[in-house]
C-alpha positions as CSV (number, residue, x, y, z in Angstrom):
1,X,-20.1,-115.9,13.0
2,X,-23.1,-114.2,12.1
3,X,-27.1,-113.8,14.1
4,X,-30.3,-114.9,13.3
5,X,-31.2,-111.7,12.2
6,X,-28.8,-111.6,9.3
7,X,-30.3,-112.2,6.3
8,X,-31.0,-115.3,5.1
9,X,-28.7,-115.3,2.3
10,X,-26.3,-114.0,4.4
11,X,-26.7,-116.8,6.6
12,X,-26.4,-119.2,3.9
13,X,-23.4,-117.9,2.7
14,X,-21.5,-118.0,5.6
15,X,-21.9,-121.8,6.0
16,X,-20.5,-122.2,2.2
17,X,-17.1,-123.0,1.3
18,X,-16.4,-122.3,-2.9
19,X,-14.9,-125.4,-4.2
20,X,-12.9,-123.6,-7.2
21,X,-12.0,-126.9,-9.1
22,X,-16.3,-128.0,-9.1
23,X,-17.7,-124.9,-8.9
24,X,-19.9,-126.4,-6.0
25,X,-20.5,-124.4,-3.5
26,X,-20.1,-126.4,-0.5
27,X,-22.2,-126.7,2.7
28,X,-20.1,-126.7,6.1
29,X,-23.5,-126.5,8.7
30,X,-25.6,-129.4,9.1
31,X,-26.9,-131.7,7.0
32,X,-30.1,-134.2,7.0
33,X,-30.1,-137.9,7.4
34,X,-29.5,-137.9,3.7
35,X,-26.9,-136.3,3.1
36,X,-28.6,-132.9,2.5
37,X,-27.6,-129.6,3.4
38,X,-29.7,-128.4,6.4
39,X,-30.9,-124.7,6.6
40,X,-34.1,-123.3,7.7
41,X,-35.9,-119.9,6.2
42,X,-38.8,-119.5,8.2
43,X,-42.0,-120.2,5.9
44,X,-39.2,-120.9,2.5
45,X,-37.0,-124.4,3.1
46,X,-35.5,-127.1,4.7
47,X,-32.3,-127.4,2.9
48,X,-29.7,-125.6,1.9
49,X,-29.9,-126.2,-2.9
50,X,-33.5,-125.4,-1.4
51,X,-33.5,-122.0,0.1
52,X,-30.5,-121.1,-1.7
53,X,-32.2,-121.4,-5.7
54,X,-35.4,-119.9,-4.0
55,X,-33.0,-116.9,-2.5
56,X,-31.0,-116.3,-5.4
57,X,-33.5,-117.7,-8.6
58,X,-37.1,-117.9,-7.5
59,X,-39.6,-120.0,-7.0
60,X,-39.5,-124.2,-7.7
61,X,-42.4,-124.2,-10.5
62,X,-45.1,-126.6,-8.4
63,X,-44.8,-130.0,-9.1
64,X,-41.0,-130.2,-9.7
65,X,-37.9,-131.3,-7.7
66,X,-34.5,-129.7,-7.7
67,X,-32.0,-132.1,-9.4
68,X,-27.9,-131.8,-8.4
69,X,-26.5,-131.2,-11.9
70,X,-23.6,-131.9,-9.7
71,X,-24.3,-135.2,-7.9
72,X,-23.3,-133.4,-4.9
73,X,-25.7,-133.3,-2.2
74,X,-23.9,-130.8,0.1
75,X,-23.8,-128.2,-3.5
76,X,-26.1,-125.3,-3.0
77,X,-24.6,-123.3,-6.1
78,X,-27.8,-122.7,-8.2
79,X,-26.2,-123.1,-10.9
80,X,-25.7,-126.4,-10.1
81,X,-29.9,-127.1,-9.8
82,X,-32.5,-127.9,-12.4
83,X,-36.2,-127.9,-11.6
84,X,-37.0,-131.6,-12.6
85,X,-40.2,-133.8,-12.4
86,X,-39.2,-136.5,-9.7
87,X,-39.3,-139.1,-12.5
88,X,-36.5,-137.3,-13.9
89,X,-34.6,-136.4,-11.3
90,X,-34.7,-140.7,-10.1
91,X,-33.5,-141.7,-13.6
92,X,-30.4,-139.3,-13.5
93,X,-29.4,-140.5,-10.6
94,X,-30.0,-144.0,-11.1
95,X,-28.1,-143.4,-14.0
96,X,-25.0,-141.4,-12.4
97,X,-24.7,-144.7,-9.9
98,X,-21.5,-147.4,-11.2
99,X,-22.0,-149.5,-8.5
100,X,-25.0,-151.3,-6.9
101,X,-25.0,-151.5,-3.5
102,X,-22.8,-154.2,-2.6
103,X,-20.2,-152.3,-4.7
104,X,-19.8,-154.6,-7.7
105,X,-19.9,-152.8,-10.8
106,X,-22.4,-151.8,-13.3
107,X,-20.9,-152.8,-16.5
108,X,-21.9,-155.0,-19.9
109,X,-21.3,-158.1,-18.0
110,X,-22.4,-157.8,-14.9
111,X,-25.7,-155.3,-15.6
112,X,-29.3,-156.5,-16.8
113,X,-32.4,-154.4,-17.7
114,X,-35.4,-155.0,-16.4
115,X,-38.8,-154.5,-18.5
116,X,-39.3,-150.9,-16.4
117,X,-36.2,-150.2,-17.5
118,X,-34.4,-150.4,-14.1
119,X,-30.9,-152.0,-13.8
120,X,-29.8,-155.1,-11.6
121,X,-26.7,-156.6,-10.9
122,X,-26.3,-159.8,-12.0
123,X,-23.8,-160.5,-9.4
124,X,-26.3,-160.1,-6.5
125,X,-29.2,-162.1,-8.3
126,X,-26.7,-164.9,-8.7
127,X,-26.1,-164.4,-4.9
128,X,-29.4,-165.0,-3.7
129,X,-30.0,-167.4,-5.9
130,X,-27.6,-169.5,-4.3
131,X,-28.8,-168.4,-1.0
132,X,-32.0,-169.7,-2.0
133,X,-30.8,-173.2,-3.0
134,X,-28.3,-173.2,-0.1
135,X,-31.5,-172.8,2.3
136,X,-33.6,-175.6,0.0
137,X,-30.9,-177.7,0.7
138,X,-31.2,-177.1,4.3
139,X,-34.9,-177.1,4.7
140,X,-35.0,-180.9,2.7
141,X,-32.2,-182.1,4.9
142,X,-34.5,-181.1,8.6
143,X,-37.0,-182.3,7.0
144,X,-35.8,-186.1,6.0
């Protein structure tokens, strides 16, 4: 294992692993709270797709967000990043998700567009629907 005073690319190459089937290059080292890859150059990044585009393509233009091409949060292969406005970068992934978060699926049947053209699941609205009548019920039954 490589020092400190490697440099940074260096560094961020050793903690890669090349997935030859995805082409991602995964992270091995740490990684934030979100699932990103966590790598510090001083002055230059936080994470890994970070430093790793700004090392080996150049600056993020100002304003934009790198987006996984990938879906892979641990993937620093810059080939793998697009500079995105946030806005895009949230519909891709909201887009790339099957599931909601209680794991039913997003499908004709169970999937309704809102007016801001978000999706919601029409299993979990018909949840706390009934969890909202349930607890009526409840509340007219104390209260009699």
């Amino acid at each position: 294992m490589r020092g400190k005073k490697e440099p940074p690319l260096v560094r961020l190459l050793d903690k890669t692993i090349f997935d030859t089937q995805t082409g991602c290059w995964e992270w091995t080292a740490s990684s934030t709270t979100s699932g990103y890859a966590s790598f510090t150059v001083p002055g230059l990044a936080r994470t890994a797709h970070r430093a790793a585009y700004l090392l080996m393509v150049g600056p993020i233009p100002e304003g934009l967000h790198l987006d996984h091409l990938c879906r892979n949060r641990l993937c620093v292969n810059p080939d793998h990043l697009e500079p995105v406005t946030q806005a895009e970068n949230n519909r891709r992934a909201g887009a790339a998700r099957t599931r909601c978060a209680k794991g039913h699926v997003y499908d004709v049947a169970n999937t309704y567009i809102r007016s801001n053209g978000a999706r919601d699941c029409r299993a979990c609205n018909r949840e706390r629907q009934q969890a909202r009548y349930a607890l009526i019920q409840i509340e007219r039954r104390t209260a009699a």
